[in-house]
Structure formats: C-alpha cells, structure tokens
N, C-alpha and C positions, 0 to 999 in steps of 0.2 A: 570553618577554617577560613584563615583569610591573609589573601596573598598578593603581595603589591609586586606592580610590571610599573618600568620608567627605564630612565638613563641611570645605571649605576642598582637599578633595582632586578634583578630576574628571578620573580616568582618570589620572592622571600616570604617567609612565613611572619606575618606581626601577633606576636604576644599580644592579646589584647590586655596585659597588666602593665605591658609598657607604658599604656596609654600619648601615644602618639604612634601616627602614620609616617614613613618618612617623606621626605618636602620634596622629594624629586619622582615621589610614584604617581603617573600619571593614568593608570587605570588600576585598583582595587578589585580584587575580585573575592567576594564571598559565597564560599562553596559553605552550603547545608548552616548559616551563620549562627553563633550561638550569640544569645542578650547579650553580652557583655561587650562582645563583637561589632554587634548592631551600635548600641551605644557609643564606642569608638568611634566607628564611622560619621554617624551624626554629629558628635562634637568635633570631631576633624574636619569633615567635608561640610558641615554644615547645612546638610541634609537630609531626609527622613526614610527610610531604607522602606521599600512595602513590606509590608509581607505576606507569606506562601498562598496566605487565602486571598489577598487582594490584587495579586500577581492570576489566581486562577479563575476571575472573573472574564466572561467575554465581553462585554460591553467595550466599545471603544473609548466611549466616558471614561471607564476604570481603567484603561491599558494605556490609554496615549491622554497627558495633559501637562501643562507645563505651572510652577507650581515656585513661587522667587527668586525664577530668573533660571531654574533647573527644568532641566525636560527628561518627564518620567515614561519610560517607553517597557511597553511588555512582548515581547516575540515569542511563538511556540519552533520549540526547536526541534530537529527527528533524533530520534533516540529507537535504542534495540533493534536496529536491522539485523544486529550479527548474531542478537539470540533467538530471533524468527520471532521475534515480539515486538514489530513496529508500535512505536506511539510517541506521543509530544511531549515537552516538557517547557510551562514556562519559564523563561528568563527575563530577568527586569534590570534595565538599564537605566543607571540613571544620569545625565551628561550636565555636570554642573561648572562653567564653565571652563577649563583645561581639562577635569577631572571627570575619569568614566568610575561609576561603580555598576558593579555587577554584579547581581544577585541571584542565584540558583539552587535547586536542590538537586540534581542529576549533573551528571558528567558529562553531554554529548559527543561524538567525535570532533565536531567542529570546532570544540573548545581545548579539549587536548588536542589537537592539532596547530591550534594558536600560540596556545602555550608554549610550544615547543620551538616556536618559528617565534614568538615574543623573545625567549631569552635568547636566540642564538643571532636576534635580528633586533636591537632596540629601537631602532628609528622606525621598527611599525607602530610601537606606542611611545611618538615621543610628546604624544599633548594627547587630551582624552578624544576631540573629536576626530584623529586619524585610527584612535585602535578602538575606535565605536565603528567607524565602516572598514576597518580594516578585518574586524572581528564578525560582522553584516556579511564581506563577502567571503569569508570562509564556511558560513552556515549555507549561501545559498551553491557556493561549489559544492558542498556534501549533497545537498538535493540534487545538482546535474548528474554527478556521479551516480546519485541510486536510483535515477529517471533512467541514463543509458544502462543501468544494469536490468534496468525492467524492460526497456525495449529488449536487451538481447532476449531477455526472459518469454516476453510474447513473441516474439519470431521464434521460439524453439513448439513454443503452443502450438502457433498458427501450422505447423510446419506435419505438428504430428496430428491433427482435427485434419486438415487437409492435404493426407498424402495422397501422391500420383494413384497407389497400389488401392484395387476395393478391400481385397486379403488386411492390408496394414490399417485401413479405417475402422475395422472390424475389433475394436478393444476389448480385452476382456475386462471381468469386472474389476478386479484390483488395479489395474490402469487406468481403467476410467474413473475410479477413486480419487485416484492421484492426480489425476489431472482436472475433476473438477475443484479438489481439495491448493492446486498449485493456480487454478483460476481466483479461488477465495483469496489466498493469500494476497496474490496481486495487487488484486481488488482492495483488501483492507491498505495495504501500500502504497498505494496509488493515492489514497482519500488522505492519510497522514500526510504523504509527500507535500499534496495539492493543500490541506491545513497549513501546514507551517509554510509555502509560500504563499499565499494569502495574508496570512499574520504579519508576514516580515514584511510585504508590499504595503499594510497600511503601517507599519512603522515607518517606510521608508516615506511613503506620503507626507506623514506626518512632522518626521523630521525635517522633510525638504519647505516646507512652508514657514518654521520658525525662522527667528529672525536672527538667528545665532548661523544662518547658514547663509542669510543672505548678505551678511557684514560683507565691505568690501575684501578683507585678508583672507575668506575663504572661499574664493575662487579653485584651487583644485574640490575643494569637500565639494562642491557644487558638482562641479564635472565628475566624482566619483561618483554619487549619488545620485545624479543621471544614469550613469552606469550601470549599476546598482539595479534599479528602478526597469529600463528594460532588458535587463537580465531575467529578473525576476518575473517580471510581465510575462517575456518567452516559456518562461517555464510555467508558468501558470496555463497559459494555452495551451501548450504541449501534451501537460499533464490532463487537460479538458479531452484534448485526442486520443488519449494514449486511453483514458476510460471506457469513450464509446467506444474504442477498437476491442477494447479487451471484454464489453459485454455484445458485441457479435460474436466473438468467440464463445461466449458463454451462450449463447444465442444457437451456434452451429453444434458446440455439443450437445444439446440438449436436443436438437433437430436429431443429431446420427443417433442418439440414444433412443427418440421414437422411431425412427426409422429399423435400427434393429429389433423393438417389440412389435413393431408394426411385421414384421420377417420372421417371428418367430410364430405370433400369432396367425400369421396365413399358413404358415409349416401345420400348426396345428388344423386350421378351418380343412385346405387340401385334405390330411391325413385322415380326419374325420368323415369326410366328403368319400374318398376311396375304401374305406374299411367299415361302411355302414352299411351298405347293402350285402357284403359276405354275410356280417354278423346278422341283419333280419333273416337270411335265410337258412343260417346257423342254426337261428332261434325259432325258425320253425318247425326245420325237422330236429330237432331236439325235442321236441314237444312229444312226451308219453301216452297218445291217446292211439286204443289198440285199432281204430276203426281208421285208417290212415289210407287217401287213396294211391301214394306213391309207394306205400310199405311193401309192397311185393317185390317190388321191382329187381329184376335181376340189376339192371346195369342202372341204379337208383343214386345210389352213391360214388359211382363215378359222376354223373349228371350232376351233384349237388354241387360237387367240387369244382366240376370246371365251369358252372355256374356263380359260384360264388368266385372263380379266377376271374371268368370275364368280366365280372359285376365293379371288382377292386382295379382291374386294366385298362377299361372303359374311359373312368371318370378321369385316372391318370394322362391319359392318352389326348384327352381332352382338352383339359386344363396346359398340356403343355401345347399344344399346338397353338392355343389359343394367347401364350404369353404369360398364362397369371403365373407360373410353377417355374 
C-alpha cells in the first residue's frame, strides 16, 4: 500500500495505475509495497526502494549509505508489546532531497501514531527532512514509554523478591513460576528495547554527519538532531541499567529459591537425625530370634518405648538449642 503525507496530502492512498505521485507529498510511505508500487516510486522519486532482505541485513555498510545524493537509512523499530511478543521490525528510510520514502512491512505504534498527528498536523511533514526526525522522534518516545513501563514493572519484582515479611518471601511454586516467567519477559524486553535504540542512534549518527544536514538552511534539523541523539543516548544507558538491575533480581530469586531447598533439605537431614535411633531400636526388638536376652522382661516394652522417646527427643532438644532447627 502506499500513502502520501504533505500539505494538501493526509495519508491518501496512490493507485499505482495512476502512475504519478502527487507533487506536494513530501513523505511517501510504503506499507508491505507491492512491484508495481515500488516501481512508481522509483520513477517518481527517482530512487531505488531496498528491499525486505536488504533492509534485514545488520551490517552498517547495508543499513546506512548514501547513494546520488539520497540517504538510505534502515532503523529497527519495537513492535508487539501489546501482544506479549516483543520484537523489531526494520524500516528503511530513504531522504532524497525534500522527499522521505518509507519502507516497511509491519505497522509499529510509533508509526500509527504519526500518522494520525501527520494528517491532523501538516506542517510536521512539510519537506521530507522535518517528517524523517519528526517520525525519529516518535519511535524513540515509544521506547521511553515502554522503559518507564518496565521500570514500574521491576519495582513491582523488586518489591515482592524483597518483602519486609520472611512468611511473604516464602513463594510458593506457581508464583515463583510467574515471577521467574515475568523476569524472562523483561529481560527479552529489555534487549529489543535496547536493539532498536541502538539502530536508531547509528542512524542518527549517521544522518548527522551527511552533508544534507550540515547546509547552512538547516539549522533547526541540526538542533533537533542533537536532540534526538541524546535522547537516545539516555535511553540506551538507562536501558544498560535497567538489565543489570533486573539480572540481580534474577540473581536474588534464584538465591531465595536455594535458600528454601537448602530449608527443606535440613527439615529432612534434622527429621532423619531424630527418628533414626527409635527405628534401630525398633528394628532390634523386632527381631524373631527365641533366645532374646530382654524377652522376659516384665517391664521390657515399656523400656523400649520410652527408649526409643528419649532417643527421637534427645537429638531434637539439641539441634535446637544449638540454632540449626
């Protein structure tokens, strides 16, 4: 599909049998493009559209080059937060002078969210290079947004790993499922996030040393693109934080989890320890041989028993005095 944004353009769908773009759309966007589409493009813009495979290359060679006087830029963008399936998607920009094209096969939020503030707002794309960082800093607002949603996320972790109460540390297993299972997530979260700002900071790198930026008329694109640039930076830091915080975490549950086999396994060692000398002595007079020198005994079996009470009260008696129980 393919949809031009300008003055006088919001979002319009071009037939590619029309065969023309109209002369006042200053950014193009092709969602999932088909040939026909592509072709359009190229003989209108006069430029060579990537495609999906040379868009999913990491090389910086393949992502960022500039190419007669057009600059071909690729960014990974977040995608599926909201179906619990974080992951990237590239998008390829490509800024030929006035004109942005834009090339994707996924939707992100960042982009329907442009979209929506494109047609209700024209002068965000009234030339290409304001709705190339206008569109820049909508993708890295979505990243701040799903960083503070993971901060609140890890304060709700840290909160139940480390409550006041020993009783509330004490998880059982389907909780602590979940919570190692809400650590994973994170974690997978985290590394997208920190993906795709990474991507976007050497696009922005990249775009900021062409020479389409240093012309003297664009002076604000400069200053936004500073902007931009440590924006992005912060978040990439942050997001460096916000890892190690969340593998301590991973770190301490994994601690309270030996800590409670280590507690179960002494429950066992103690219990063993105190019911092992009843049961030898159990097991002696159990024993069927007629020649037996207790076997007379009147008061035999009251002896055995509160033999074998003292034997299991003993060890208990012990063990706690002593701390380990």
């Amino acid at each position: 599909m393919l949809r031009a944004y300008g003055p006088g353009c919001y979002g319009t769908i071009v037939d590619p049998k029309l065969e023309k773009i109209p002369d006042n759309a200053t950014w193009i966007d092709l969602e999932e493009p088909t040939h026909e589409e592509e072709q359009l493009v190229e003989r209108c813009i006069k430029v060579d559209v990537p495609t999906q495979a040379e868009m999913a290359e990491i090389e910086p060679s393949s992502r960022l080059y500039e190419k007669n006087g057009a600059l071909y830029m690729t960014a990974s963008a977040l995608r599926g937060v909201e179906e619990h399936l974080p992951t990237t998607t590239p998008i390829g920009f490509v800024l030929a002078g006035d004109r942005l094209v834009t090339i994707r096969y996924a939707t992100p939020k960042p982009i329907r969210t442009f979209e929506n503030h494109a047609r209700r707002d024209p002068e965000l794309v009234r030339d290409g290079p304001t709705a190339l960082v206008r569109l820049l800093d909508a993708i890295i607002d979505r990243l701040a947004d799903e960083i503070e949603r993971v901060s609140a996320t890890m304060e709700e972790l840290s909160h139940e790993i480390f409550a006041e109460s020993q009783d509330e540390r004490r998880i059982p297993v389907e909780r602590l499922t979940a919570l190692l299972t809400s650590i994973g997530r994170t974690q997978t979260l985290l590394s997208r996030i920190r993906y795709s700002a990474v991507s976007t900071s050497r696009m922005l790198s990249f775009l900021g040393g062409s020479n389409l930026v240093h012309e003297d008329k664009q002076s604000e694109l400069r200053h936004h693109l500073t902007s931009l640039t440590t924006d992005v930076t912060a978040l990439i830091e942050h997001t460096s934080y916000l890892i190690d915080s969340l593998q301590f975490l991973l770190d301490a549950s994994l601690g309270l989890i030996s800590i409670e086999q280590n507690a179960a396994m002494k429950l066992f060692s103690w219990a063993a320890v105190v019911f092992l000398p009843p049961t030898l002595i159990a097991g002696i007079y159990g024993m069927n041989f007629h020649y037996f020198p207790e076997l007379s005994w009147h008061y035999g079996y009251a002896i055995s028993l509160a033999l074998m009470f003292a034997s299991a009260v003993g060890p208990y008696v012990y063990f706690k005095k002593r701390g380990w129980i």
